[in-house]
C-alpha positions, -999 to 999 in steps of 0.1 A, spaced: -235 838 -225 -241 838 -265 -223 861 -290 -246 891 -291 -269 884 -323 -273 848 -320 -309 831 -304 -314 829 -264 -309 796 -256 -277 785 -278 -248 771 -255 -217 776 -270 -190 750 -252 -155 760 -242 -125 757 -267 -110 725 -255 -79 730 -240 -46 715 -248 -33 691 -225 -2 706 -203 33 704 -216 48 680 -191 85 673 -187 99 641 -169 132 655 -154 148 619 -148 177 628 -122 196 592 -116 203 576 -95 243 566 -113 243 532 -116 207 523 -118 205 511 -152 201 547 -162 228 540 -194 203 513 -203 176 533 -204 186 561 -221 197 537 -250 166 531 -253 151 563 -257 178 571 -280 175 543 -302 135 549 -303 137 582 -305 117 589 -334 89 562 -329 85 579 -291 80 611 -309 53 598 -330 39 578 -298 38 616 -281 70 621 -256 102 635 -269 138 625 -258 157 658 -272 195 664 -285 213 663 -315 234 632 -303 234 604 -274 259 626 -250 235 657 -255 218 658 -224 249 650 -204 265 681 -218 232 698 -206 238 690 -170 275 698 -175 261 731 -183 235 740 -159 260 729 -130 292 741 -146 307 747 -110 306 710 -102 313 698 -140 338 726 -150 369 704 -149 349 679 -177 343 711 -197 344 700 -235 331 712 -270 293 722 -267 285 722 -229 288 760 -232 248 771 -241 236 737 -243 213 736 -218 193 766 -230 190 742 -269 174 716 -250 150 738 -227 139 752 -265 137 720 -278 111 708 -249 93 742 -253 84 734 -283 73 700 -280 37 702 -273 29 672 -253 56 650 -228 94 651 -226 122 632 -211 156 647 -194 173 619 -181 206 620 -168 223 613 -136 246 641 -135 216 659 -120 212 640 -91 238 655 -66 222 689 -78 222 716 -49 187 729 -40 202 764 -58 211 738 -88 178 722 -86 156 756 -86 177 767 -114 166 737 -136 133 737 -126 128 775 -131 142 767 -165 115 746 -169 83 766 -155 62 765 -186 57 728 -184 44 703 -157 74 691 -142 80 655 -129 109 641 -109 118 604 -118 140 582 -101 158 549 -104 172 531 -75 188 501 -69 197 480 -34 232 500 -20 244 460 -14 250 464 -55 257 498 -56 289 502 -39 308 476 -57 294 492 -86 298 529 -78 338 517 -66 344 500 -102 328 530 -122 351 553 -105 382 534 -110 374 533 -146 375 574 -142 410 575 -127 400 565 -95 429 552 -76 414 546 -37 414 509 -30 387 490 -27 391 487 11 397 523 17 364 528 -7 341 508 19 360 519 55 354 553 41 315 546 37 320 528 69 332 551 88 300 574 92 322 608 87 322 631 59 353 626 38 366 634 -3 352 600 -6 323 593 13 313 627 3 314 620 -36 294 588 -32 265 601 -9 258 633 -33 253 606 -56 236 578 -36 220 593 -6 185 589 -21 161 601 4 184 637 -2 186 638 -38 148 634 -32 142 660 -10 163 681 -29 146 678 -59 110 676 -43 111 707 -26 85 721 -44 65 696 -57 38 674 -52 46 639 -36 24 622 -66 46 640 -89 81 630 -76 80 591 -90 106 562 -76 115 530 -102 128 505 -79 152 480 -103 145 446 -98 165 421 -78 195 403 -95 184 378 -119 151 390 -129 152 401 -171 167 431 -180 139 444 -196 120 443 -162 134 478 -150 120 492 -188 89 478 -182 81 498 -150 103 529 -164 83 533 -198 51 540 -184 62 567 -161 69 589 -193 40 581 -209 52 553 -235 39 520 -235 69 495 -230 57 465 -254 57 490 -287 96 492 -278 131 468 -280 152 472 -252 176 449 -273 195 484 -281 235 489 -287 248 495 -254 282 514 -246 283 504 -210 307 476 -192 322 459 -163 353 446 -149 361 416 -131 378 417 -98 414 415 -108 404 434 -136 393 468 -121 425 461 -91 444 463 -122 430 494 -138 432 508 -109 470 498 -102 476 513 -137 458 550 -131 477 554 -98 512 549 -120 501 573 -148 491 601 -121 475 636 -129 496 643 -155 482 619 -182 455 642 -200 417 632 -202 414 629 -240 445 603 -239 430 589 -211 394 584 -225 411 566 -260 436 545 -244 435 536 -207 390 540 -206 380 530 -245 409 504 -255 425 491 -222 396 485 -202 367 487 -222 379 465 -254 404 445 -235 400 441 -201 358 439 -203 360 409 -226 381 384 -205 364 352 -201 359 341 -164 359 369 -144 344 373 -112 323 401 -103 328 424 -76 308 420 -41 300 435 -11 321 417 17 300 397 44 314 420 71 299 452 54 266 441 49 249 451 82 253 484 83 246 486 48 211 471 52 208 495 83 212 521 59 192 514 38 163 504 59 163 541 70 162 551 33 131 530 31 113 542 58 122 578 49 103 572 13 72 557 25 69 590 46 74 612 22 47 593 4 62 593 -33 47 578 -60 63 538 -61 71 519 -93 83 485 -84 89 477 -47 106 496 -18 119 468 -2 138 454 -32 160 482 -18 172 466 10 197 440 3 191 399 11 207 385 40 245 384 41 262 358 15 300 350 8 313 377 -11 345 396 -25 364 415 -2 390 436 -12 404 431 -47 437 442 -36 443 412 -13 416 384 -22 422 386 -60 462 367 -57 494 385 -74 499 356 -96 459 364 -108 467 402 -111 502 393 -131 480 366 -155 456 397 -160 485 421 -170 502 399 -191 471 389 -207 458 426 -217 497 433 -228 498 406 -251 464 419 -266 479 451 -269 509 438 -288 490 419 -312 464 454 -317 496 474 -327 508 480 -362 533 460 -374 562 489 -378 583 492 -414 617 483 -414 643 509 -420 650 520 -454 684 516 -464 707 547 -484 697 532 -517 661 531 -509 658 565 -497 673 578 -529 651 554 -551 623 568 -532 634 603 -530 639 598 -567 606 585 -574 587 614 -556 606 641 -570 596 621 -606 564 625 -598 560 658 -588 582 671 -613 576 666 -650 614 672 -665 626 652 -637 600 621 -650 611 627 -682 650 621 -673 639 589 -653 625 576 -686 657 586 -706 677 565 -677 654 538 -682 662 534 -720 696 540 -715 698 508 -697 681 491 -717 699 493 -746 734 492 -726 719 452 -713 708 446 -751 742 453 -759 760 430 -734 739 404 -745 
């Protein structure tokens, strides 16, 4: 109906409407190429602005300390500098980003549904999406095993997959199915929202180009993958066989007592990352031949469980069940030799040696008192004065000899 005043007959259109803030609340899975990803977004960050979808925080590790924060009762023991309030920033920051935003990190996905509703109540003035990563559980158990090992892990390999195995609830199996269990992390997170809103990247098989998994990832969020590099720094690593047997070796001797912030510099940043990562020749960690049935079983029930639930699909369901069983690694502990394990240790010891600083030899009596001396000189006017008067002194003493 017209503004009173103006001519029957003049249609006045609606304002347009802005389009809906929509957030893509990217929950993991760990060890899906998630690190990858997210140095992606970092490294673009300002060109995906300017494309329309924003990757907030102030640093790369801000939206880890975000989940730390909003699920402080399973985080508190990684408490650190800025978790405290964090989570609240990078709600605001979202807020008032007017068209798409990313959250991605994998500390969310063994949320509680409590958890989960918290976040997402957080994030009510926005169209929320759930995204997903997933990868074949054939590749992610060696890997899960290896990444916890380089956090002070210390169950064997073998003890790792007979704890998987074994079909019971345990400390262990526990940890890695909050984490892995992808039809629950679904469900969890999907509670209340539509099934075209919840949104599963399947990562390629092995061999296929990296950049493969950013391809189907990018357009999820609303970026179109070409305009970006995926050839990105990357902070992520592995560890060989003998490598990760050793690490682990080394955590069990250092115990609880060894404090985190040592821990991350030494054992985590120099030992394995810088030494340990870069050996030439390694061999990669594998499921074992006599594993792999009930680990296809497994996950041919996770597949069936997503096709009900009717999720959005990015890639290919059944690239989540692993190929037919192949020779592979059993446990490091036995298969990779002593003799390999001592080659290993002597190797990364000898690196160490050559990294340290070369120390000073001791001072002798005289030298401390030269240098003693010297400072004092220095410091002290009069007492620079008197060093000069020395000097002279023995000069002229020498002339006279002469």
């Amino acid at each position: 109906m017209p503004p009173r005043g103006d001519p029957p007959g003049v249609y006045y259109p609606p304002w347009p409407m802005a389009p809906p803030q929509r957030v893509y609340l990217h929950i993991g899975l760990p060890k899906t190429g998630t690190t990858s990803l997210q140095g992606v977004l970092w490294h673009h960050r300002a060109a995906t602005v300017a494309a329309g979808t924003l990757y907030p925080g102030a640093d790369e590790a801000a939206q880890h300390r975000a989940a730390m924060d909003v699920h402080g009762g399973r985080y508190g023991g990684w408490r650190e500098p800025g978790v405290t309030g964090s989570w609240e920033w990078l709600v605001e920051q979202v807020r008032a980003h007017p068209g798409a935003s990313v959250i991605s990190s994998e500390l969310l996905a063994p949320a509680s549904p409590d958890e989960a509703r918290a976040v997402l109540s957080a994030l009510d003035f926005a169209e929320v999406h759930i995204v997903c990563t997933a990868r074949d559980l054939a590749r992610q158990i060696p890997s899960v095993w290896q990444e916890n090992v380089k956090t002070r892990h210390t169950t064997s390999y073998a003890d790792f997959l007979a704890a998987l195995r074994s079909g019971e609830l345990n400390p262990t199996s526990q940890l890695f199915w909050d984490y892995q269990d992808l039809p629950r992390v679904l469900r969890t997170w999907a509670a209340a929202l539509p099934a075209e809103r919840v949104h599963v990247v399947t990562v390629p098989p092995r061999g296929t180009p990296n950049e493969v998994l950013w391809q189907r990832f990018a357009p999820v969020i609303e970026l179109c993958p070409g305009e970006f590099t995926t050839d990105v720094p990357q902070h992520n690593y592995s560890l060989g066989v003998a490598e990760t047997e050793l690490l682990r070796r080394v955590n069990n001797r250092l115990g609880d007592d060894y404090e985190w912030p040592a821990y991350t510099l030494v054992v985590k940043e120099i030992l394995a990352e810088q030494i340990l990562s870069r050996r030439p020749g390694t061999t990669s960690i594998a499921l074992p031949a006599d594993d792999q049935d009930w680990v296809r079983e497994t996950a041919r029930r996770h597949v069936a469980e997503l096709r009900e639930a009717g999720y959005h699909v990015i890639g290919d369901l059944d690239e989540l069940i692993p190929p037919e069983a192949t020779t592979a690694t059993g446990d490091p502990g036995l298969d990779a030799e002593e003799a390999r394990l001592l080659e290993v240790a002597v190797d990364a010891l000898a690196t160490l040696v050559q990294r340290m600083p070369t120390p000073k030899s001791p001072e002798s009596r005289a030298e401390q008192l030269a240098r003693t001396l010297r400072e004092l000189s220095e410091r002290y006017p009069p007492a620079l004065a008197a060093r000069r008067w020395y000097w002279r002194a023995r000069s002229r003493v020498r002339v006279t000899r002469r």
